[in-house]
C-alpha positions in Angstrom: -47.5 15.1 -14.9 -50.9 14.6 -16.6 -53.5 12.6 -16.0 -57.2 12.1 -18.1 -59.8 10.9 -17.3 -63.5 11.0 -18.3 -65.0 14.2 -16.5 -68.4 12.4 -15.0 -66.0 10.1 -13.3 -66.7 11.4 -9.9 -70.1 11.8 -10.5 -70.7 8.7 -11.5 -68.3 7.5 -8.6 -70.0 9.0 -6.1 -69.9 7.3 -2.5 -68.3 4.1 -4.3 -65.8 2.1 -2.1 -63.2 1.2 -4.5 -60.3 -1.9 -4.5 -57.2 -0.8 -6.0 -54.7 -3.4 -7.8 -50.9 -3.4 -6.8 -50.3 -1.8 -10.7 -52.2 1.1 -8.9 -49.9 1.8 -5.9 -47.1 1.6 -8.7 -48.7 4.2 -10.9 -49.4 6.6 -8.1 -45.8 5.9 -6.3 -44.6 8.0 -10.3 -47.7 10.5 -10.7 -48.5 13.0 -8.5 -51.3 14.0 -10.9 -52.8 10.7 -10.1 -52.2 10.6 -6.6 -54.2 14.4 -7.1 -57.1 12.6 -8.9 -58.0 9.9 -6.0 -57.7 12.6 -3.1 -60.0 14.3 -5.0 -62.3 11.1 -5.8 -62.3 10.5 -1.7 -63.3 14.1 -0.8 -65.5 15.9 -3.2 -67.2 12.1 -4.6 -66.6 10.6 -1.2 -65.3 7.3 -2.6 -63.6 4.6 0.1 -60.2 3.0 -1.2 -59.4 -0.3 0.2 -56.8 -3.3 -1.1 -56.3 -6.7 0.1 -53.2 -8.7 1.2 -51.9 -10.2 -2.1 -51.6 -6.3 -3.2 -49.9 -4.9 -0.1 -47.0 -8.5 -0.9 -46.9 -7.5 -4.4 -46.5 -3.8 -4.1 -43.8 -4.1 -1.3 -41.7 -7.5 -2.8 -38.4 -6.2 -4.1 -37.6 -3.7 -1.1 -34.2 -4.2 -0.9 -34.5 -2.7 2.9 -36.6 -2.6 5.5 -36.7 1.1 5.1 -37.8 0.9 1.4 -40.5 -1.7 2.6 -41.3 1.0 5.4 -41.8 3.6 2.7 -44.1 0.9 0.7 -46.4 0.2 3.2 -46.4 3.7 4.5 -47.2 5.3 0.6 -49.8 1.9 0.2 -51.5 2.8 3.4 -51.6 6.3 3.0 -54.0 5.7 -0.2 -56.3 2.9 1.5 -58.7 3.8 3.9 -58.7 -0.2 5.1 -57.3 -4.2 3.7 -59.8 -6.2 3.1 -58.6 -9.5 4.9 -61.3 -12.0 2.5 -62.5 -14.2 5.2 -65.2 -15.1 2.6 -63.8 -17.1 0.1 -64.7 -20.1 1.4 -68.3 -19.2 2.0 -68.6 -18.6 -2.0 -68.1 -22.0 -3.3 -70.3 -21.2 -6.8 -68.0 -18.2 -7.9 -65.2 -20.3 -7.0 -66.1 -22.8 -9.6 -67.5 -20.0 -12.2 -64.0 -18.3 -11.8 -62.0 -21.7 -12.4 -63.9 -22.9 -15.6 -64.6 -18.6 -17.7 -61.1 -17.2 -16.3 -58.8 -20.4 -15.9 -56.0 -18.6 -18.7 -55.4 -16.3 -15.1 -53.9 -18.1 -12.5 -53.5 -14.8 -10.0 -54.4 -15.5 -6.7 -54.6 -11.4 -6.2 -56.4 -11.2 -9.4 -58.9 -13.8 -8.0 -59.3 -12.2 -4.8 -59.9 -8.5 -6.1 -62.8 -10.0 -8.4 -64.2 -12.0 -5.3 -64.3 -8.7 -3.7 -66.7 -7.4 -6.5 -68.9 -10.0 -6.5 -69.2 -10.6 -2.6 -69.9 -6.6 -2.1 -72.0 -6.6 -5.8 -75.2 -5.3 -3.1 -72.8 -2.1 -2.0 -71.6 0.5 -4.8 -68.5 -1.5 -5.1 -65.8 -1.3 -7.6 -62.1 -2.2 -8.9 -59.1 0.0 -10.4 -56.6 -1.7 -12.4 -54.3 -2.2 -14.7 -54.3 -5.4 -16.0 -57.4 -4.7 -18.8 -56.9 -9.1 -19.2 -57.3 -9.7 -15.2 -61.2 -10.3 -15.3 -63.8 -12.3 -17.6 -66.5 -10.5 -19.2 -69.1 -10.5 -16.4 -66.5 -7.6 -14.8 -67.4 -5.1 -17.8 -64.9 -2.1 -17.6 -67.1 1.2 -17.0 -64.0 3.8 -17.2 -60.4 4.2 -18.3 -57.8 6.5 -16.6 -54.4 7.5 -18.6 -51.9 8.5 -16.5 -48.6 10.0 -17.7 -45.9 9.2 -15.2 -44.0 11.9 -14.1 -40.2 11.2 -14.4 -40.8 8.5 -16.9 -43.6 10.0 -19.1 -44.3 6.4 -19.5 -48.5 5.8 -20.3 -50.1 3.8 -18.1 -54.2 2.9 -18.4 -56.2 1.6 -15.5 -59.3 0.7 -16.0 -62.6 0.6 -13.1 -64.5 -2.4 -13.3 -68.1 -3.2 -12.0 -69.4 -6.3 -11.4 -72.6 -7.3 -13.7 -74.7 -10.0 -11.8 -76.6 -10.7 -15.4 -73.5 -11.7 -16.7 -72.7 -13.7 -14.6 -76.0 -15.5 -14.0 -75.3 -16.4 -17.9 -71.7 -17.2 -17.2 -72.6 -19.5 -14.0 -75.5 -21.0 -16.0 -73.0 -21.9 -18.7 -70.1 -23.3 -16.2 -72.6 -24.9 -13.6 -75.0 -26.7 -16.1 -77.6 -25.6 -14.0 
């Protein structure tokens, strides 16, 4: 039904390809006021959406049938303009062991992933929409919040878009590397 958000958004959006977090999908599966805000983000700020695996598991586990699963993947896809398959995990050893020692209270594999995305695109305009305000450590400051009002519900949900600070985490892989 309603949806706010700050009105420089898209400005300050522009041409930014974004990763969006399963709690996303499930936000925009029950708002069409949301679903109106990132059609709008894509064509007048010409932002990218993308997701990885873990998102497209966790947004489609629980379809009773293969046609509910369908309409998941379908509604997922329809929002995403490509998955990111992270083939570069391995080749980021550092963040691996940064991320283990300042976020070890979150054991999400997804959550992990999404925030490797951030920091292995940090040289692109590159950020993350999501829900869970606890997913990241502090070197993923939060830059905007988005309240969505559900539309059958009227259940509030915020999402919030995170940026990844490289001075932060310098500090933070300082601290956790000793070096």
């Amino acid at each position: 039904m309603i949806t706010l958000y700050p009105p420089q958004i898209a400005n300050e959006l522009e041409g930014y390809f974004i990763f969006l977090d399963t709690g996303v999908f499930i936000t925009a599966s029950k708002s069409e006021s949301f679903v109106r805000l990132l059609a709008g983000m894509r064509r007048r700020a010409g932002c990218s959406f993308s997701t990885i695996n873990p998102v497209l598991f966790e947004y489609t586990r629980g379809s009773e049938t293969l046609a509910a699963y369908n309409k998941r993947v379908e509604f997922l896809k329809s929002l995403v303009d490509y998955i990111d398959p992270t083939r570069f995990l391995e080749s980021m050893p550092d963040f691996n062991v940064v991320m283990a020692k300042v976020n070890s209270q979150n054991k999400s594999q997804t959550d992990f992933q999404l925030a490797a995305c951030l920091y292995n695109y940090s040289h692109s305009k590159v950020a993350l929409l999501t829900g869970d305000f606890k997913a990241l450590p502090s070197f993923f400051p939060r830059t905007h919040v988005i309240t969505v009002v559900q539309d059958k519900t009227q259940d509030i949900r915020n999402l919030g878009v995170y940026q990844f600070d490289r001075a932060g985490y310098a500090q933070a892989a300082q601290n956790a590397l000793g070096d």
